[in-house]
C-alpha distance (Angstrom), angle and dihedral (degrees) to the residues before:
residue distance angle dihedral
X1 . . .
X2 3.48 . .
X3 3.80 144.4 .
X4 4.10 129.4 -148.1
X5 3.45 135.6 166.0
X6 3.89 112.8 -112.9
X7 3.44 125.9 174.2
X8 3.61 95.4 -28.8
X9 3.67 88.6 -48.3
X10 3.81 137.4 117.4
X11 3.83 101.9 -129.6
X12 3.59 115.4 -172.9
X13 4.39 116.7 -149.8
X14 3.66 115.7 -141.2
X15 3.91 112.0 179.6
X16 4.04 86.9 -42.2
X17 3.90 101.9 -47.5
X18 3.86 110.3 112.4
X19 3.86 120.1 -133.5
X20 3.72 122.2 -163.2
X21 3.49 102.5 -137.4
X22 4.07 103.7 176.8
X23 3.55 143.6 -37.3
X24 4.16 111.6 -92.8
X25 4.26 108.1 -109.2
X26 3.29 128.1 169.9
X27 4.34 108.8 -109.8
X28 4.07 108.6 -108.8
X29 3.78 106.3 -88.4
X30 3.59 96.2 26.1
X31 4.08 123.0 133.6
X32 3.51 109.9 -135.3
X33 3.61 109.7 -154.4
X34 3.51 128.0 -159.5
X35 4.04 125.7 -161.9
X36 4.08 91.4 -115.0
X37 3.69 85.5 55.7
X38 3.44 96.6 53.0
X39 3.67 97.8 53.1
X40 3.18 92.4 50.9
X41 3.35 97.4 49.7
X42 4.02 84.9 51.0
X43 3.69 88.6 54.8
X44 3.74 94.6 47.5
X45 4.06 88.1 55.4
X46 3.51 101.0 49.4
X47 3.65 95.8 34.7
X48 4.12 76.1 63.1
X49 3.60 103.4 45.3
X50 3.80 101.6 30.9
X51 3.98 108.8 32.3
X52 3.95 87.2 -151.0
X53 3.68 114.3 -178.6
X54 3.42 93.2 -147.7
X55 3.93 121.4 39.6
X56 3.99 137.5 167.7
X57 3.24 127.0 173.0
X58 4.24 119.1 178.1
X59 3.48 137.2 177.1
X60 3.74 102.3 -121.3
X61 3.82 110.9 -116.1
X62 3.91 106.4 -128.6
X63 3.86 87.3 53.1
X64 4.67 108.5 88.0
X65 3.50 89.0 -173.8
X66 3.54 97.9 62.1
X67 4.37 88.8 -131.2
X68 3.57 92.9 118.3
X69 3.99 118.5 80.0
X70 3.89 137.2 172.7
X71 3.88 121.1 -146.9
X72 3.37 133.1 -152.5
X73 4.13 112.8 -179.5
X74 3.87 127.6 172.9
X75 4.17 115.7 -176.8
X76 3.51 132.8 147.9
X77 3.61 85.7 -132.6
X78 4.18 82.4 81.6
X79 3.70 91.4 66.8
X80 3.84 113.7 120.6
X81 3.77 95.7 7.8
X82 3.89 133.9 105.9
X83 3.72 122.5 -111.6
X84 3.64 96.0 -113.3
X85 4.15 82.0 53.5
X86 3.56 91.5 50.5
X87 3.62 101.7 42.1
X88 3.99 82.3 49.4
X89 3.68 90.1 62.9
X90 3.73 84.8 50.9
X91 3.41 100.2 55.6
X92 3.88 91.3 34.0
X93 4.33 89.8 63.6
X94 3.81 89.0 44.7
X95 4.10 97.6 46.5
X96 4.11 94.6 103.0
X97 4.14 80.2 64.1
X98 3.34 102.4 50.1
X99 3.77 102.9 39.7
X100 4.02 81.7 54.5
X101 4.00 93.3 52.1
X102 3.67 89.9 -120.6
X103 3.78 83.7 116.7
X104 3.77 109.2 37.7
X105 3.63 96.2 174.8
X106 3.92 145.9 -11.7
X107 3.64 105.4 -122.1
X108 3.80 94.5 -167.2
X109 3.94 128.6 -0.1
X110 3.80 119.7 -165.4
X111 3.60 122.2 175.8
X112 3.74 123.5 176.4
X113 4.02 133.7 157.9
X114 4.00 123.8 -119.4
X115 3.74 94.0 -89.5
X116 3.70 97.7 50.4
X117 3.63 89.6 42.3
X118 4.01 91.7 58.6
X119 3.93 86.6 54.5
């Protein structure tokens, strides 16, 4: 037995006749979240906790569920400190996202301060 998606339908396979099964719903109470959402709620949070003057946040291409995102992040708030320190602080104003599984993973992470930036 196996289950696909198919046309927004769980479709059950028994020995290669196809059952419909039921229509795909979001349970009552449930957030649906879509990828847009999630980088913007990623932008909103760092925006907050970093005040970068420069900030992108993508979805990264290869990824359909939209789970996967790359940052770039420039704040003066970086000066002084290491990258693993500053991608810390990153991942620190974006934690909420990934403990929920909106954010599965950060593809690529680069953090920089004005100066660098204008390199």
């Amino acid at each position: 037995m196996r289950a696909t998606l198919l046309h927004a339908f769980l479709v059950t396979q028994y020995s290669g006749a196809l059952l419909v099964r039921r229509p795909l719903r979001p349970r009552a109470g449930a957030v649906v979240r879509t990828a847009a959402g999630s980088v913007a709620r990623c932008e909103e949070k760092i925006t907050a906790a970093l005040e970068p003057t420069s900030l992108r946040v993508t979805n990264s291409e290869d990824d359909p569920n939209g789970t996967h995102v790359s940052i770039v992040c420039v704040s003066a708030l970086f000066e002084g400190l290491s990258r693993v320190k500053r991608q810390q602080l990153v991942m620190r104003s974006i934690r909420d996202e990934l403990d929920s599984g909106a954010i599965h993973a950060i593809d690529s992470l680069q953090t920089c301060t004005p100066t660098e930036a204008e390199l």
